[in-house]
ROVOVEX-248231 format. One record per residue: x, y, z of N, C-alpha, C, O in turn; residue number from 1; chain; residue in three letters. Coordinates in nm, 4 decimals. Layout:
// ROVOVEX-248231
        n.X        n.Y        n.Z       ca.X       ca.Y       ca.Z        c.X        c.Y        c.Z        o.X        o.Y        o.Z     k   c     r
          X          Y          Z          X          Y          Z          X          Y          Z          X          Y          Z   NUM   A   ala
...
This chain:
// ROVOVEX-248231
        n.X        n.Y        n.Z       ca.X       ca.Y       ca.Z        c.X        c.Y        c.Z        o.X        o.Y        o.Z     k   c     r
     0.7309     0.5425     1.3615     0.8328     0.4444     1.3369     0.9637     0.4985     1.3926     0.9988     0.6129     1.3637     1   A   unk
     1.0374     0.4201     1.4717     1.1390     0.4846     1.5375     1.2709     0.4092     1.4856     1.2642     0.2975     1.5371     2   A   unk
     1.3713     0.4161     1.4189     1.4618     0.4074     1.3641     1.5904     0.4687     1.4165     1.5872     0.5554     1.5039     3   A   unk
     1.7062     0.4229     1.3621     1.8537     0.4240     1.4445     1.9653     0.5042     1.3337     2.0545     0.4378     1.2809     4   A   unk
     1.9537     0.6158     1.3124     2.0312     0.7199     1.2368     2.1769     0.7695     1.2464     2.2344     0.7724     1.3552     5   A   unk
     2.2342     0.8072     1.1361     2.3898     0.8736     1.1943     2.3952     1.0301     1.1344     2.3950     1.0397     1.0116     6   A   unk
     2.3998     1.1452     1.2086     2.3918     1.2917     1.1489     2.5098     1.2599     1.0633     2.6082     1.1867     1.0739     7   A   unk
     2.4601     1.3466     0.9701     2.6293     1.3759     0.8396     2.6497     1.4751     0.8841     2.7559     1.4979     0.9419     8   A   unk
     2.5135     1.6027     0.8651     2.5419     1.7485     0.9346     2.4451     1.8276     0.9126     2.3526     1.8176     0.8319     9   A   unk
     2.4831     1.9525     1.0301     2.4132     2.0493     1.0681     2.3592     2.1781     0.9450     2.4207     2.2585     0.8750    10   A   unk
     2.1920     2.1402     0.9681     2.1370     2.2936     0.8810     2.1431     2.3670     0.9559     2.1569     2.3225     1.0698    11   A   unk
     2.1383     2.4876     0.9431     2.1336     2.6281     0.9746     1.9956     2.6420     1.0484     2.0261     2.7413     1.1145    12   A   unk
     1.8812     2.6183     1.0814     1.7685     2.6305     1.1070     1.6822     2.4961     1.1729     1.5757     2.4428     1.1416    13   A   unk
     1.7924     2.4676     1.2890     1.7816     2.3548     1.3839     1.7321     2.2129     1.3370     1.7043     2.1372     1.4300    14   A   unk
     1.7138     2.1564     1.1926     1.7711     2.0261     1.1659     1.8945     2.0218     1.1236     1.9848     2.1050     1.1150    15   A   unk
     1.8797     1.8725     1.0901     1.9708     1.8344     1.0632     1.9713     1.7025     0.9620     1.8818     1.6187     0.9727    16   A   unk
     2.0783     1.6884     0.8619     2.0322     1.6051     0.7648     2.1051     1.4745     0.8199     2.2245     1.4770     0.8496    17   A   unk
     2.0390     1.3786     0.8298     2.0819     1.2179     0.8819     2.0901     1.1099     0.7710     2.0667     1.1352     0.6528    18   A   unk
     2.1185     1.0107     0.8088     2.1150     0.8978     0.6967     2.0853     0.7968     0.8008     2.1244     0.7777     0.9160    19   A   unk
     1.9809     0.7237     0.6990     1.8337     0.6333     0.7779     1.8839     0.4941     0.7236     1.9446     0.5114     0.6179    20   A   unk
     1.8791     0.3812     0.7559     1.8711     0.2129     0.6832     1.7597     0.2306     0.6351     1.6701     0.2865     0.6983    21   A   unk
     1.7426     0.1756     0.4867     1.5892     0.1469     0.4702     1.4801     0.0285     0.5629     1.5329    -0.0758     0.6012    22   A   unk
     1.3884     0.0434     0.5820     1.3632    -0.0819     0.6990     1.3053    -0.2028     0.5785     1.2560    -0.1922     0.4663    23   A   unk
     1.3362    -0.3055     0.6571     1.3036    -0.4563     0.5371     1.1711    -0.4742     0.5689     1.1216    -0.3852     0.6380    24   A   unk
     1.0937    -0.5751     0.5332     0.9398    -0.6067     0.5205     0.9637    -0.6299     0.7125     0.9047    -0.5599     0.7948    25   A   unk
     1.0255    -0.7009     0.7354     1.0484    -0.7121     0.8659     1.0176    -0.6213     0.9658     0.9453    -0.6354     1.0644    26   A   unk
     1.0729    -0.5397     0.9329     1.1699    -0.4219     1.0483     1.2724    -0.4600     1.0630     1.3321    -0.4225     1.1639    27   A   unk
     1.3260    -0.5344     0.9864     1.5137    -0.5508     0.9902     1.5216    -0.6102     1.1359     1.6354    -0.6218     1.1815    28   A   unk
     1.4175    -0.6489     1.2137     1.4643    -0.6954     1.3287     1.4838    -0.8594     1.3014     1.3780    -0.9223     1.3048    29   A   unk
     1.5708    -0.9153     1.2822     1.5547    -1.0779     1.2058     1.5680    -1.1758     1.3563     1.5601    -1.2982     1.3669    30   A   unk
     1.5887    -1.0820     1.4532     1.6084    -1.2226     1.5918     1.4270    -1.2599     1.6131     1.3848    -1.3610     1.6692    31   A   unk
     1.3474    -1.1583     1.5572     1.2040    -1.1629     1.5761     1.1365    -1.2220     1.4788     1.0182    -1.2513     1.4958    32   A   unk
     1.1921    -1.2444     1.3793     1.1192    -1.2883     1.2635     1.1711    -1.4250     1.2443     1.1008    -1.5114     1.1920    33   A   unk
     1.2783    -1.4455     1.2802     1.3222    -1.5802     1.2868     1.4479    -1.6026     1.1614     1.5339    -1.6900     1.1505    34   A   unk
     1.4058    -1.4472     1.0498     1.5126    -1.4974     0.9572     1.6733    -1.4592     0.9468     1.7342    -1.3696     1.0052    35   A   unk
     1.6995    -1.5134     0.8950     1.8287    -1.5043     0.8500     1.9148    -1.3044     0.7733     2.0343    -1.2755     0.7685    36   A   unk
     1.7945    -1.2158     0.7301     1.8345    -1.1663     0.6489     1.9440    -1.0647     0.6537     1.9874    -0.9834     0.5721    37   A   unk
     1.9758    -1.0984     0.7835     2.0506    -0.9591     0.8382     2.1998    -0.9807     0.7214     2.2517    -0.9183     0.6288    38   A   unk
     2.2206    -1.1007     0.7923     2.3479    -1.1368     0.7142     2.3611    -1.1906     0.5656     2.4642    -1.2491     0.5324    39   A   unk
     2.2744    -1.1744     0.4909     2.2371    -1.1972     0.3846     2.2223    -1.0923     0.2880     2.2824    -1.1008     0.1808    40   A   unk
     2.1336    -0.9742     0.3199     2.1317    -0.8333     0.2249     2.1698    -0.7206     0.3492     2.1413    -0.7279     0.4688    41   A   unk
     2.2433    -0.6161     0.2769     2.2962    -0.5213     0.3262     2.2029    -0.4043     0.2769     2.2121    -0.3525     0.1656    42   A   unk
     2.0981    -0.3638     0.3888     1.9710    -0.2534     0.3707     2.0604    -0.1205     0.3300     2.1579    -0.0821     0.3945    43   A   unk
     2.0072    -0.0557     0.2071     2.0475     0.0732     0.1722     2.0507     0.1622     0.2648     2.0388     0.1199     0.3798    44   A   unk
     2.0670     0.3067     0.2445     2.0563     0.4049     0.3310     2.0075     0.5091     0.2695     2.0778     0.5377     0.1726    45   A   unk
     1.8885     0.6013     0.2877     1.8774     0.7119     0.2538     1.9223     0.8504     0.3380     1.9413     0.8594     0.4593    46   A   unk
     1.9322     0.9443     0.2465     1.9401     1.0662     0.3569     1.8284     1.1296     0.3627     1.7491     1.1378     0.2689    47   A   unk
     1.8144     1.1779     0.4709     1.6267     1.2810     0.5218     1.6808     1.3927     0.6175     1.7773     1.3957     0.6938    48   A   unk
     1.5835     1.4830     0.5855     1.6058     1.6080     0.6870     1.5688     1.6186     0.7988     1.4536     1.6621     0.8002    49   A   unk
     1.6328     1.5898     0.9562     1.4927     1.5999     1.0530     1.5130     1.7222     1.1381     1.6007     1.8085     1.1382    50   A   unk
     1.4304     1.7076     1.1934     1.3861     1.8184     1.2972     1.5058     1.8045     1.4372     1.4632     1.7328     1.5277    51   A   unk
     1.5907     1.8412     1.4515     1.6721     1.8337     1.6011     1.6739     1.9314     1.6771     1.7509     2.0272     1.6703    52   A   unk
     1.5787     1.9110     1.7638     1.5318     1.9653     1.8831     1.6469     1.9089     2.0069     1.6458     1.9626     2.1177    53   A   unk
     1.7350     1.8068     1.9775     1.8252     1.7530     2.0524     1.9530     1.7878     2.0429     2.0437     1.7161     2.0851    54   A   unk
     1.9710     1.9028     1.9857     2.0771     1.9242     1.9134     2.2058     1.8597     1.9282     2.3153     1.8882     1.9767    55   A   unk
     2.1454     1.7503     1.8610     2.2825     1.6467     1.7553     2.3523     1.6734     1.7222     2.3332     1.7799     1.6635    56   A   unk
     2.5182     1.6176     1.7145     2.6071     1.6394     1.6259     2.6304     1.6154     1.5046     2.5496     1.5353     1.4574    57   A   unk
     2.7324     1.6632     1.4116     2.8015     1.5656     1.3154     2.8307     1.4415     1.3717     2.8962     1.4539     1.4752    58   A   unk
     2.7992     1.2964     1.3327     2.8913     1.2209     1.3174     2.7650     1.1472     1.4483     2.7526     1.0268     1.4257    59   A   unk
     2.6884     1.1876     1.5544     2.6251     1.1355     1.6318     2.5367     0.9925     1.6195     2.4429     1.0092     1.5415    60   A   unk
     2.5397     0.9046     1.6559     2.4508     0.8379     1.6292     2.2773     0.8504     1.6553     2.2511     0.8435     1.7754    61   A   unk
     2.2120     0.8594     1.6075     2.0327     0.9177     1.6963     1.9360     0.7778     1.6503     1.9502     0.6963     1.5592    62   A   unk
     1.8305     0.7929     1.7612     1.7255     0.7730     1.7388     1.6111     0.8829     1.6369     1.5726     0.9958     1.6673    63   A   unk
     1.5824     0.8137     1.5288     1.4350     0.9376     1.4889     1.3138     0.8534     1.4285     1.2943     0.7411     1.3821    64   A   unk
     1.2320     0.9896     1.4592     1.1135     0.9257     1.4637     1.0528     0.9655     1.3088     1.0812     1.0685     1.2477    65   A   unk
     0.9579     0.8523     1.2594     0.9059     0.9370     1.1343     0.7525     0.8713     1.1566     0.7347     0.7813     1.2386    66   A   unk
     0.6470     0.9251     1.0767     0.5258     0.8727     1.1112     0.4903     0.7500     0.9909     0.4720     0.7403     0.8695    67   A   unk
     0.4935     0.6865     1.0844     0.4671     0.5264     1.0084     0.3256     0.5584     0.8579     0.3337     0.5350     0.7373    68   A   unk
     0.2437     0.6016     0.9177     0.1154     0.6116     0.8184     0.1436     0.6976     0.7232     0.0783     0.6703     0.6224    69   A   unk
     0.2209     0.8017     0.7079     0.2378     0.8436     0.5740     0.3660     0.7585     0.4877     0.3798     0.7562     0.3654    70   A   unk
     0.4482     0.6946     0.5850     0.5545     0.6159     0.4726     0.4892     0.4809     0.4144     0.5206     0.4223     0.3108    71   A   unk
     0.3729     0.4412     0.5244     0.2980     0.3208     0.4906     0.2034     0.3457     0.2746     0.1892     0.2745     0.1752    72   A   unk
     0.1744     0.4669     0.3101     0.0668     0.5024     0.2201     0.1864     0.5422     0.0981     0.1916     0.5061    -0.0194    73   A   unk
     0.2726     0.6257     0.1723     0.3767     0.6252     0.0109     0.4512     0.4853    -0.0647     0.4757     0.4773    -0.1850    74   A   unk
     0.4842     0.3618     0.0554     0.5057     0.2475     0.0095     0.4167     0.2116    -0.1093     0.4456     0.1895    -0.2269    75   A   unk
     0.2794     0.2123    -0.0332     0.1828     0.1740    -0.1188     0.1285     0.2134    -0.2638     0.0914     0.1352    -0.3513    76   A   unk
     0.1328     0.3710    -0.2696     0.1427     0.4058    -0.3438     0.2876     0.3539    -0.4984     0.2601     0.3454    -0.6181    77   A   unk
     0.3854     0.3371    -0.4541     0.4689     0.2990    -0.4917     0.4984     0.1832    -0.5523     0.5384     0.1614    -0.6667    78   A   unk
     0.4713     0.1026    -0.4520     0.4740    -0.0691    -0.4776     0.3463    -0.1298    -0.5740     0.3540    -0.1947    -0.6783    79   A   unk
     0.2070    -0.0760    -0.4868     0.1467    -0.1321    -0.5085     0.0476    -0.0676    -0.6476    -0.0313    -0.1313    -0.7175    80   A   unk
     0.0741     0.0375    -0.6539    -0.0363     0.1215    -0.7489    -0.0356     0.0734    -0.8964    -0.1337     0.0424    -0.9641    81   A   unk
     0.1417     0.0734    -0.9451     0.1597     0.0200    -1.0773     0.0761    -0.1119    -1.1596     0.0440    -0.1255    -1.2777    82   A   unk
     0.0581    -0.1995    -1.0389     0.0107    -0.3264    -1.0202    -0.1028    -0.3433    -1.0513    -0.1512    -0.4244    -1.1303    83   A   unk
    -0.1707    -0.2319    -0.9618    -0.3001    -0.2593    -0.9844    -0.3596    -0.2159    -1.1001    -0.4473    -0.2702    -1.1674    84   A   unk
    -0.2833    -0.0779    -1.1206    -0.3591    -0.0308    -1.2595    -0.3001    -0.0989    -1.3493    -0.3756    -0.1056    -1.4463    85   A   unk
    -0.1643    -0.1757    -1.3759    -0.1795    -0.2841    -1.4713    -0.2798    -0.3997    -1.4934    -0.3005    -0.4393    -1.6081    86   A   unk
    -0.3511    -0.4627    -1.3735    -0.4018    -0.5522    -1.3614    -0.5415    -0.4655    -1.4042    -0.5948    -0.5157    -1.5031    87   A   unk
    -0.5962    -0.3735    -1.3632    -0.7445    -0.3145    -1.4367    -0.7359    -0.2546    -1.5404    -0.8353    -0.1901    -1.5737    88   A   unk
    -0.6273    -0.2531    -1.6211    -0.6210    -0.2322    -1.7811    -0.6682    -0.3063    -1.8656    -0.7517    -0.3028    -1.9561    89   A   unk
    -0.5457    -0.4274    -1.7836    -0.5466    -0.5872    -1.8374    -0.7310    -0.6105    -1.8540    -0.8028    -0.5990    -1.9533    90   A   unk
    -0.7600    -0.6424    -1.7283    -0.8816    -0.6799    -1.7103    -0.9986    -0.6339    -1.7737    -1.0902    -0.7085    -1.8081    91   A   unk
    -0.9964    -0.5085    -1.7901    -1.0496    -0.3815    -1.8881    -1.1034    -0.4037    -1.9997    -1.2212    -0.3967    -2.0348    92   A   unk
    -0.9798    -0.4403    -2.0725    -0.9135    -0.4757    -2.2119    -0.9999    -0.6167    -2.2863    -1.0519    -0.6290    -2.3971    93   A   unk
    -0.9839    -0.7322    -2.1441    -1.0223    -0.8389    -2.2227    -1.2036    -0.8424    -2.1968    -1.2762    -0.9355    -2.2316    94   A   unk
    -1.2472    -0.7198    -2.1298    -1.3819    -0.7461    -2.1402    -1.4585    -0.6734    -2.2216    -1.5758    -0.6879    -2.2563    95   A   unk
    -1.3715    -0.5873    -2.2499    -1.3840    -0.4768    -2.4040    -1.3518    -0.5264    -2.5292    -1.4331    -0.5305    -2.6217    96   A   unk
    -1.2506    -0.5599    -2.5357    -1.2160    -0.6345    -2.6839    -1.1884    -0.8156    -2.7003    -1.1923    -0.8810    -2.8045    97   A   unk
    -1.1599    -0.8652    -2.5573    -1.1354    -0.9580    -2.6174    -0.9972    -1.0179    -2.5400    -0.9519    -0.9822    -2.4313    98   A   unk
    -0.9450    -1.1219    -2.6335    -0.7836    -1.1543    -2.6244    -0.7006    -1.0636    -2.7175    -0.7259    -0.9450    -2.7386    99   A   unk
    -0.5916    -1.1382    -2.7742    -0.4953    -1.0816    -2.8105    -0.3760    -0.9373    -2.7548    -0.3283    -0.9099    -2.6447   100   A   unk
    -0.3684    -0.8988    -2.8359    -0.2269    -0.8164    -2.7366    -0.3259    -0.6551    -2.6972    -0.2439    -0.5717    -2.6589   101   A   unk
    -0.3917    -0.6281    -2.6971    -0.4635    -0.5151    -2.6643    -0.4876    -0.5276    -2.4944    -0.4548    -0.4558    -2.4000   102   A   unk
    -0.5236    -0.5899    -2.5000    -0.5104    -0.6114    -2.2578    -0.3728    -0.5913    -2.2621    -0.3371    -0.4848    -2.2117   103   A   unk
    -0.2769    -0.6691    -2.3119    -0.1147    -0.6732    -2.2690    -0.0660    -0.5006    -2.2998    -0.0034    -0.4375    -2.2146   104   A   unk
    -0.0882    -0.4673    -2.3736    -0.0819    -0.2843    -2.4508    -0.1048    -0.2159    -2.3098    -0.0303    -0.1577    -2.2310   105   A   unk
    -0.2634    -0.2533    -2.3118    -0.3162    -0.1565    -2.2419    -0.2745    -0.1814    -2.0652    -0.2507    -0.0907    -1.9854   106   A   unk
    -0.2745    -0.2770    -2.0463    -0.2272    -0.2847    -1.8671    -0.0398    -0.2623    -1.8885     0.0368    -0.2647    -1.7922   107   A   unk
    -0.0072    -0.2474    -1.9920     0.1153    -0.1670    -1.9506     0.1517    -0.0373    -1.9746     0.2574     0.0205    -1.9492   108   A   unk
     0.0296     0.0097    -2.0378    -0.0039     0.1368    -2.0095    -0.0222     0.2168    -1.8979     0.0340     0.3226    -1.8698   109   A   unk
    -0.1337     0.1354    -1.8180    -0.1454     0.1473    -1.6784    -0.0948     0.1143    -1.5633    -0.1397     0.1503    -1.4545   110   A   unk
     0.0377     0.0176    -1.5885     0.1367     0.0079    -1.5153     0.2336     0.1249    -1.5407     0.2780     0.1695    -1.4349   111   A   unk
     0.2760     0.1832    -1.6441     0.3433     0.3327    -1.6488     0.2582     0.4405    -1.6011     0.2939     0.5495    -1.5564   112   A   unk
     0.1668     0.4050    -1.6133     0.0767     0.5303    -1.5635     0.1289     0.5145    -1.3753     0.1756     0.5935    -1.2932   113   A   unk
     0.1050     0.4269    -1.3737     0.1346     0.3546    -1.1875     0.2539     0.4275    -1.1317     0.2460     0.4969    -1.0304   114   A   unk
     0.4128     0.4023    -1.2305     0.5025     0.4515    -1.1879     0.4826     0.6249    -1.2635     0.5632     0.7109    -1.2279   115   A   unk
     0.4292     0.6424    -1.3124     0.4738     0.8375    -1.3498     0.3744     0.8783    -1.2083     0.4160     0.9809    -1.1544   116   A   unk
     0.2697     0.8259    -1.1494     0.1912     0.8592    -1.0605     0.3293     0.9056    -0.9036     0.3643     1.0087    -0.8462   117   A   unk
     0.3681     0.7409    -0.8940     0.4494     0.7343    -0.7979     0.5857     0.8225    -0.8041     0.6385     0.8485    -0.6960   118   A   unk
     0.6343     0.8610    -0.9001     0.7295     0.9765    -0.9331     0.6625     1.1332    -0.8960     0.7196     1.2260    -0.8387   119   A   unk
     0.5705     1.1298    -0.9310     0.5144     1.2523    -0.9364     0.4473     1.2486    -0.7561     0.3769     1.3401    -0.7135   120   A   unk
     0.4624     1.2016    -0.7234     0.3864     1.1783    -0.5706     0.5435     1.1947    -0.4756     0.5526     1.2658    -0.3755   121   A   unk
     0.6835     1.0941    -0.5463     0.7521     1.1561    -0.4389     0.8111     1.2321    -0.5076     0.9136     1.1714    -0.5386   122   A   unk
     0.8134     1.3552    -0.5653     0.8343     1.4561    -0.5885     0.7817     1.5774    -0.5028     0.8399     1.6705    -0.4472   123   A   unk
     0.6703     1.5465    -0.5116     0.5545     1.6297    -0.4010     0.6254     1.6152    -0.2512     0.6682     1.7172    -0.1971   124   A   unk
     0.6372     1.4817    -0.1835     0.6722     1.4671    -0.0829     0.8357     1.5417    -0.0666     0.8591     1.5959     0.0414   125   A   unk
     0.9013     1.5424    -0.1313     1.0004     1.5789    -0.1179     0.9993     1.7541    -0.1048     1.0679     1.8198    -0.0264   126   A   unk
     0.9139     1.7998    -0.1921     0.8835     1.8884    -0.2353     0.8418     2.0173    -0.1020     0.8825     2.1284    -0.0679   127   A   unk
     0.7291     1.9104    -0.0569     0.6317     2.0042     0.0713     0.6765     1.8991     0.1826     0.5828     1.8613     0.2530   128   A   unk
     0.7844     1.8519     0.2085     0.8407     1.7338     0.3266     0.7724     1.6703     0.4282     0.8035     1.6348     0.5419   129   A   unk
     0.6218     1.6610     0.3278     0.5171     1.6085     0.3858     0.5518     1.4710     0.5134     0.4882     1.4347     0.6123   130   A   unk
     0.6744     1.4261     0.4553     0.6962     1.3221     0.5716     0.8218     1.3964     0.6834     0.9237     1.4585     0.6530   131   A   unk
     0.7645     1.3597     0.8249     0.8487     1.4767     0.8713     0.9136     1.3194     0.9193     0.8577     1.2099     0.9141   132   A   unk
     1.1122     1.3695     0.9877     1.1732     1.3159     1.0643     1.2184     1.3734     1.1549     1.2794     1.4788     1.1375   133   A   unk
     1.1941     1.3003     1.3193     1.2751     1.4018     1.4272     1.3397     1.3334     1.5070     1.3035     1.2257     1.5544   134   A   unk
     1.4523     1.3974     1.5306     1.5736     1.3422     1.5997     1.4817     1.3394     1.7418     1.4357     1.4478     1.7777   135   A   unk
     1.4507     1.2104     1.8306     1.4680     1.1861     1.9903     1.5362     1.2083     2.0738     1.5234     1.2707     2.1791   136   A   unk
     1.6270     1.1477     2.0208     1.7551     1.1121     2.1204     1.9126     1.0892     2.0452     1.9252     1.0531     1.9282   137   A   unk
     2.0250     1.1175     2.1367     2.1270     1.0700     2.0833     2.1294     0.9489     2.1477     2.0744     0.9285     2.2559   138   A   unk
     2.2124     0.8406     2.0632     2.2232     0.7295     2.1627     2.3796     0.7010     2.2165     2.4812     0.7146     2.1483   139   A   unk
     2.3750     0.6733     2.3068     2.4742     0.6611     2.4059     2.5405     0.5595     2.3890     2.4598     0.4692     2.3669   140   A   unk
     2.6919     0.5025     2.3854     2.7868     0.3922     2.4471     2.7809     0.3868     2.5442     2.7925     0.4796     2.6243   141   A   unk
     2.7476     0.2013     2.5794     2.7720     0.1497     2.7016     2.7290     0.2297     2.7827     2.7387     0.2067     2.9033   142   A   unk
């Protein structure tokens, strides 16, 4: 996934820490999607450590690259995990006991279970920087 970064500044040990837009379901590209959202929500920004082999400045604007399939799988993990294990609690529940509030108990059990999973997962990532970022390129004016 190749994305459009600004260095804040220089580590000691040839990265460098940048600040990324988060990308929308889109790719924030809205002339392609047809929508509107550009001008509508203002995408956060995180900061990440990357690799600059280009040696970037403070203040530079860059291209970097990150690998789509592990941010795909941490999305997922994230978004989607809580969900599901709420929904096979739920489901669980009413073929074990029944109705009443024991499915509702229990699939929000397993929807916390979903998010302590996803905490504990980007912890790890952060941890062993399992997701790498690397500066390409600086990009140029005009």
């Amino acid at each position: 996934m190749l994305q459009t970064a600004r260095v804040l500044r220089l580590l000691g040990d040839g990265r460098a820490e940048v600040t990324v837009k988060r990308q929308s379901a889109c790719g924030h590209d809205c002339e392609k999607c047809g929508g509107g959202c550009a001008n509508l929500v203002v995408m956060p920004t995180v900061t990440v450590t990357a690799e600059n082999p280009v040696r970037a400045m403070a203040g530079d604007q860059v291209t970097v690259e990150s690998a789509t399939r592990r941010i795909l799988g941490a999305a997922a993990v994230v978004y989607l995990l809580p969900f599901l294990l709420f929904f096979a609690g739920y489901f669980a529940a009413v073929v074990l006991w029944g109705g009443g509030g024991a499915p509702v108990a229990i699939g929000l059990a397993g929807f916390a279970l979903g998010i302590f999973i996803a905490v504990l997962m980007d912890r790890r990532v952060k941890r062993e920087r399992s997701i790498v970022f690397r500066i390409l390129s600086i990009e140029r004016d005009g």
